[in-house]
C-alpha positions in Angstrom: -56.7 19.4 76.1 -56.6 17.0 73.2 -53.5 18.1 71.8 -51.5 17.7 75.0 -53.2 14.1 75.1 -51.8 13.5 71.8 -48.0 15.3 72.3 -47.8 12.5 75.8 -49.1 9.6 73.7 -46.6 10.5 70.7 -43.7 10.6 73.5 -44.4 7.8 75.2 -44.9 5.4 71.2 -40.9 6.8 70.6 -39.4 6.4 74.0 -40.6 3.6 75.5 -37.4 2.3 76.8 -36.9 5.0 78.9 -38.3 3.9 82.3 -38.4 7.1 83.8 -40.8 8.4 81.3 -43.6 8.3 83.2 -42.9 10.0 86.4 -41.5 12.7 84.2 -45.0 12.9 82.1 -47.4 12.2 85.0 -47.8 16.3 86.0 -48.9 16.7 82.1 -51.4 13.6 82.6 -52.9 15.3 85.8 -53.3 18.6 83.8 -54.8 17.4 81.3 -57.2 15.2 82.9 -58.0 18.4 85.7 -59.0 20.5 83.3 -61.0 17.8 80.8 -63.9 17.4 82.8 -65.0 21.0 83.4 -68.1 20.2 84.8 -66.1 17.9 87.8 -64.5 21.0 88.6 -67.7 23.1 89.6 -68.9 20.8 91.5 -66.2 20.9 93.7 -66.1 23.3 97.5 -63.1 24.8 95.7 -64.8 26.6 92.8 -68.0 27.6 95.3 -65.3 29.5 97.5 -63.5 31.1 94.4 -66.5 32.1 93.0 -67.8 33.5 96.5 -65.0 36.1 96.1 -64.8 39.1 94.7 -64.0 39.9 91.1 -60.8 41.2 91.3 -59.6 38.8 94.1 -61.1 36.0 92.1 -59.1 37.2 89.0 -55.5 37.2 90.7 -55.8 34.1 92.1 -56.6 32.7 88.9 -53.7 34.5 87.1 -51.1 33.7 90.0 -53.2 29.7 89.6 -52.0 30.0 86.0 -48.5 31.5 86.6 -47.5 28.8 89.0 -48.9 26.0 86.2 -46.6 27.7 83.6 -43.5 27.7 85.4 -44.4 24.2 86.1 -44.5 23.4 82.4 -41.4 24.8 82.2 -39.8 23.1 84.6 -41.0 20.3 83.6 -39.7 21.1 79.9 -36.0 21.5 81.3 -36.4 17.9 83.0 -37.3 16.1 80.0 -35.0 18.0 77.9 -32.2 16.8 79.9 -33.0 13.6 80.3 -33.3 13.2 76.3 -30.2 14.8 76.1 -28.1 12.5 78.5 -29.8 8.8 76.9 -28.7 10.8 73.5 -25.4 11.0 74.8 -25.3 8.0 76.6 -25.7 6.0 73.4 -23.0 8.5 71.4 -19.3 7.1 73.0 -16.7 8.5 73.3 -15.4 10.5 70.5 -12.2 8.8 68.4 -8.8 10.8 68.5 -6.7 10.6 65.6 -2.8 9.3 66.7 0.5 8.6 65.8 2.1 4.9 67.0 5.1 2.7 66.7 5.9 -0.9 67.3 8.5 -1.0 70.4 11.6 -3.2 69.8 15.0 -3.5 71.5 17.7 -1.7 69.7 21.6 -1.6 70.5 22.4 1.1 73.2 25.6 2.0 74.5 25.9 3.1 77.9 27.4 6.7 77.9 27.6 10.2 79.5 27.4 13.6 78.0 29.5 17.1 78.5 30.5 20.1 76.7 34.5 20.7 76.4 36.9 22.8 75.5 40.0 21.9 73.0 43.6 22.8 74.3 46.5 22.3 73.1 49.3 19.4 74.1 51.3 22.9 74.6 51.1 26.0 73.6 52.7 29.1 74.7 52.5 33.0 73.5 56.6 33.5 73.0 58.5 36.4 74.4 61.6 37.8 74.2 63.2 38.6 78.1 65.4 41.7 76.8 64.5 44.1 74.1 66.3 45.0 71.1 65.7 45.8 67.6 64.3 43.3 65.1 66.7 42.0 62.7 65.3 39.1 61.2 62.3 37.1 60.9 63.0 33.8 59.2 59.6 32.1 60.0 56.3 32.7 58.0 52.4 32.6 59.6 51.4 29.2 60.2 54.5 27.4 59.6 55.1 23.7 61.7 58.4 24.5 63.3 60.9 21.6 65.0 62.4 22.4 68.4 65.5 24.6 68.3 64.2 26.2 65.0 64.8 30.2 65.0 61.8 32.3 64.8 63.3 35.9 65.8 66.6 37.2 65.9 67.5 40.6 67.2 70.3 42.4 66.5 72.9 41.5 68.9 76.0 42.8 66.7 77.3 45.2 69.9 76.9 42.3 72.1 78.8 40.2 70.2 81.8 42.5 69.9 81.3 42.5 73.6 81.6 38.7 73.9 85.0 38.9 72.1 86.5 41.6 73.9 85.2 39.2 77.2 86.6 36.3 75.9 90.2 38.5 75.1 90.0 39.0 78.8 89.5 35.6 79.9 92.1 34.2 77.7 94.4 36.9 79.5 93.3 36.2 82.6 94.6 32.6 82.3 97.6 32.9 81.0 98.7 35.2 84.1 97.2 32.4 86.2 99.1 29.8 84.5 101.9 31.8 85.1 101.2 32.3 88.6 101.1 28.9 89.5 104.3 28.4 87.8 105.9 30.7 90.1 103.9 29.5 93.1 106.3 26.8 92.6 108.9 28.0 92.7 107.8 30.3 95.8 108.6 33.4 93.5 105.6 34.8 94.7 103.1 34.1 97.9 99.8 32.1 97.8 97.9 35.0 98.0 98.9 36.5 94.6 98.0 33.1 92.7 94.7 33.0 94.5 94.0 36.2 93.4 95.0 35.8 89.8 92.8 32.8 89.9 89.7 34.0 91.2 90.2 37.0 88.4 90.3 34.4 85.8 86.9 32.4 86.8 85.5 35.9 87.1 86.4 36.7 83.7 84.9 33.4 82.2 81.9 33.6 84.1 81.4 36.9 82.4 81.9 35.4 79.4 79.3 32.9 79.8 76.6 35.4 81.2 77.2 37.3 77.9 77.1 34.4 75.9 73.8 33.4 77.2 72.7 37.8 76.2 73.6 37.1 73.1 71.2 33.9 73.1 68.4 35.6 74.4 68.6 38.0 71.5 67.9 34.6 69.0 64.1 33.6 69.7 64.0 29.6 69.3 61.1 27.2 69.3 61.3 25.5 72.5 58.9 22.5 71.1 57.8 21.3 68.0 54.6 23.3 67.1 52.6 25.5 64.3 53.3 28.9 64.9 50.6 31.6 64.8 50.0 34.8 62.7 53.5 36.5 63.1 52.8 40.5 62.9 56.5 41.3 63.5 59.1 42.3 60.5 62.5 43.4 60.7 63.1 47.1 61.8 60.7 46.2 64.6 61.8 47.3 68.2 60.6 44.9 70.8 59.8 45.8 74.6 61.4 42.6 77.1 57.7 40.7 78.0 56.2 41.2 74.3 53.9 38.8 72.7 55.6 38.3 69.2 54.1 35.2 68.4 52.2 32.1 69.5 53.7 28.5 69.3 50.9 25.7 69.3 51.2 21.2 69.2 48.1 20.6 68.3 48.9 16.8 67.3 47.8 15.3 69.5 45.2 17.7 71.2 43.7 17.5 74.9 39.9 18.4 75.7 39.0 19.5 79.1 35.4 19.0 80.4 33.7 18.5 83.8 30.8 15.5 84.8 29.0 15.9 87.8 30.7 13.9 91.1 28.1 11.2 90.9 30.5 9.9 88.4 33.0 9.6 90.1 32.5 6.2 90.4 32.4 5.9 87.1 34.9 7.6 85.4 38.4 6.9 85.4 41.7 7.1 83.0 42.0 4.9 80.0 38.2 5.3 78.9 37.2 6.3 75.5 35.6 9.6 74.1 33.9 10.5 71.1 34.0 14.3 70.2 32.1 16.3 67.9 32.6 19.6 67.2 30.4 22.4 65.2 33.4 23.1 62.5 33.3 19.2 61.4 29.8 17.7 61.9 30.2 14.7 60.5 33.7 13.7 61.7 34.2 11.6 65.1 37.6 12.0 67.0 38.3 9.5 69.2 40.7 9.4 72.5 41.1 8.6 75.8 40.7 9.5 78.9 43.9 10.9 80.4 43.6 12.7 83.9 40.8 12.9 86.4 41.4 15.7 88.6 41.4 14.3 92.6 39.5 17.2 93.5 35.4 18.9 93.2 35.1 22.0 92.3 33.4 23.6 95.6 31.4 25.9 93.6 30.1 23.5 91.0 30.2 19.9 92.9 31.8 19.1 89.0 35.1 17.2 88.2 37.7 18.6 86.1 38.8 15.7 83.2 41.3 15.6 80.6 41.6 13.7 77.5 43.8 13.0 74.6 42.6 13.2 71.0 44.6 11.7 68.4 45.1 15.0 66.1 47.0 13.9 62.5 44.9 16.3 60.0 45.5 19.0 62.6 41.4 20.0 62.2 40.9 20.3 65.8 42.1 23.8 67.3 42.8 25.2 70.7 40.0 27.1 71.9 37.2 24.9 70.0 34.0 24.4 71.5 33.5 20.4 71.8 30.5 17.9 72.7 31.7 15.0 74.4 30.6 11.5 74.7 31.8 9.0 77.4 31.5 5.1 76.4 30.3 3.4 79.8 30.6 -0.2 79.4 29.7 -2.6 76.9 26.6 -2.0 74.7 23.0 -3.5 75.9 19.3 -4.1 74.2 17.1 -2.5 75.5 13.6 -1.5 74.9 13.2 2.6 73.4 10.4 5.4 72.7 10.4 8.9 72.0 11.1 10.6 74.8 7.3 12.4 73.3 5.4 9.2 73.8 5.7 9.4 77.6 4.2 11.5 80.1 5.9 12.2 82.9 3.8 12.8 86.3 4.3 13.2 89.6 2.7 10.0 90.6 4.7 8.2 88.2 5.5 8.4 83.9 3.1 6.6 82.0 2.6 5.6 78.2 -0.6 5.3 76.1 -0.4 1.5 73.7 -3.1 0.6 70.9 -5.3 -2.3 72.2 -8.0 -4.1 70.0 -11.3 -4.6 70.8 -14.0 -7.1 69.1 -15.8 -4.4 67.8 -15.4 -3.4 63.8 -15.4 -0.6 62.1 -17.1 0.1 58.6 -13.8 -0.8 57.2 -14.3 -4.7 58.6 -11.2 -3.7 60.8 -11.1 -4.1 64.8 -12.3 -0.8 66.4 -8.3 0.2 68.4 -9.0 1.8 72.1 -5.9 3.6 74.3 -5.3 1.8 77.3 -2.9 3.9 80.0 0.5 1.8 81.4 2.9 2.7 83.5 6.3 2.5 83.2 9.6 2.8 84.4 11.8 5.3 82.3 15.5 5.0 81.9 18.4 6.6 80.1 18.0 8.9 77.6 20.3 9.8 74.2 18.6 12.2 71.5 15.2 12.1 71.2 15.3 8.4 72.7 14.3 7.3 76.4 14.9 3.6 77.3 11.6 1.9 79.0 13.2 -0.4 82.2 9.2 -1.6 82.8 6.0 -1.4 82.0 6.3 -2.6 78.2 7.1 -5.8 75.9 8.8 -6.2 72.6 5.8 -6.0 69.9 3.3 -3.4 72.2 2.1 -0.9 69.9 2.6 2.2 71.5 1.2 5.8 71.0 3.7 8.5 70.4 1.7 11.8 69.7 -2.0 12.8 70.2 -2.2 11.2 74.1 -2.5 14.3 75.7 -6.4 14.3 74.3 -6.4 10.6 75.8 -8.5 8.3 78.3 -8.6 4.6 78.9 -11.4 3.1 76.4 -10.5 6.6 73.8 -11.3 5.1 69.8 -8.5 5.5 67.8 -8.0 6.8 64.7 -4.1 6.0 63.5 -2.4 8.5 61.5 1.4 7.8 60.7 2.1 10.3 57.9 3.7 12.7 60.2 6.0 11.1 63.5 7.8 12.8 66.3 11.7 12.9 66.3 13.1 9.4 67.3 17.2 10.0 66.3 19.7 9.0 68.7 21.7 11.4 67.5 19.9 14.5 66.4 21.4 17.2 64.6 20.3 20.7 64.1 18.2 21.6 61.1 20.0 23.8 58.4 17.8 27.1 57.7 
């Protein structure tokens, strides 16, 4: 009995401030002082009844007496246990998290809108030949800048040129008899019909004339525009088929780009704006151009708008068929207020940003203790890894851009900068 005595008086000397010590302790007190006076306890009508009973009876209710007090220490054990535990933890805090922050300015931001496009040439065509024949020249080499008119292919056309002379022999006949014919006209030697009819003869004849003049040019393949030809695979002693494709003809100075924006920019949008395109073949180079056509129709099946625009081409580096990002300049560049798209969280009851506020409390360092306070903001436009902040924020607010997701309001800080998230407006793939 002593002992328990001792372990309530040792309890009570280290925890006095707890107040609820003592209704926690009082069922060991009355223990301890029941079973100190043994002699009370006989005295009492409760021990003449027990000991009135039979041996055996008298045993279990003593054993289930004792069971009862045991689980009653334990019970009692588990209380106190946890209320130790929870004035411990009380007096703990909460943990520090170790973060990542920046100092939020305003930087430059232009305005602009985004799309993939495809390079096509100003004109471009895959050349042909309407008749066939026999290949007898090829006076153009792969990759060669050609003007308009230039010859590329020529057939063989020798029979259809001795053709065009015997037509022409024919024609020149012709009107000499129709000369002739009108001189007697004249002279009524013969009637009107015979003059008509020599006449009609002799437009005949020249018409076929010019129809075989214009066979013999359709066996001369000529550049009908200025362009680079392609890679030519036909050589002399080829035959050709009418509807071939012999070669392809290609102005690529300048170039268009075709992409599409959604139709909420249609209000936006319009001819005469200027483009920046970048394309995976030239990573560092910018071409530049304008904006040329808007189509006046949605595509149905999209709810996109076809555009077209005009990039100045002089080193010839863009190529038809290139895959091209585009960027749209909207308007004149602003100042506004940018994060890592990383340092906010976006929820559906709103995006919000964790900042670095200092408290009076120091650290064993001498420095202000830093706790995480919660804000929200309004989010805006994003370019690369940036997202502009329309409210919520100020110039100067330290804000926290990694580590918030372990965050509450009141969370010590621990600030660790040796590794920050991506803040490029302009990021580019890593080489492996």
């Amino acid at each position: 009995m002593n002992v328990i005595h001792t372990i309530i008086a040792w309890i009570q000397n280290t925890l006095l401030s707890v107040k609820t010590l003592d209704l926690v302790l009082s069922p060991f007190r009355w223990l301890a002082n029941a079973l100190r006076p043994r002699d009370r306890f006989r005295k009492t009508k409760a021990y003449a009844a027990l000991m009135q009973m039979p041996l055996l009876k008298r045993r279990m209710i003593v054993m289930l007496i004792t069971v009862f007090v045991l689980l009653g220490l334990i019970v009692a054990f588990n209380q106190l246990k946890t209320l130790l535990f929870n004035h411990f933890m009380a007096g703990m805090g909460l943990p520090p998290a170790t973060v990542s922050t920046m100092v939020i300015e305003k930087q430059e931001w232009q305005p602009k809108m985004t799309s993939v496009g495809n390079v096509r040439a100003f004109r471009g065509v895959d050349l042909s030949t309407e008749i066939g024949g026999l290949v007898l020249n090829v006076p153009i080499k792969s990759g060669l800048d050609v003007k308009e008119g230039d010859l590329l292919i020529k057939l063989n056309d020798t029979a259809d040129l001795a053709q065009l002379e015997a037509m022409k022999a024919m024609a020149d006949l012709a009107k000499v008899i129709n000369e002739r014919d009108k001189a007697q006209l004249a002279i009524q030697a013969i009637s009107k019909n015979v003059y008509d009819t020599s006449t009609a003869d002799m437009k005949a004849k020249r018409a076929q004339v010019e129809q075989q003049i214009a066979l013999v040019a359709k066996k001369n393949l000529k550049a009908p525009f200025s362009g680079r030809v392609g890679i030519v695979t036909i050589n002399p002693g080829h035959y050709v088929n009418p509807g071939d494709k012999l070669l392809t003809l290609q102005t690529i100075d300048p170039i268009f780009v075709d992409f599409t924006l959604p139709q909420s920019s249609a209000g936006t949008i319009q001819a005469g704006q200027t483009i920046e395109l970048q394309t995976d073949a030239f990573k560092d180079a910018i071409f530049k151009g304008k904006i040329t056509a808007v189509s006046p129709k949605v595509e149905l099946n999209t709810r996109n708008i076809q555009i077209e625009a005009q990039i100045s081409n002089p080193d010839k580096k863009l190529l038809p068929g290139m895959f091209a990002n585009v960027n749209i300049n909207l308007g004149e560049k602003l100042q506004l207020l940018t994060l890592p798209q990383t340092a906010v969280t976006y929820n559906p009851y709103g995006s919000t940003v964790f900042i670095a506020k200092k408290t009076d409390r120091i650290n064993k360092k001498g420095e202000p203790i830093m706790e995480a306070q919660q804000i929200f903001v309004t989010p805006g436009l994003t370019r690369g890894d940036q997202v502009a902040i329309i409210k919520g924020l100020e110039p100067g607010m330290t804000v926290i851009t990694s580590g918030q997701l372990k965050l509450k309001n009141g969370t010590p800080l621990i600030i660790n900068n040796s590794v920050l998230p991506a803040n490029s407006p302009n990021p580019k793939p890593q080489e492996q």
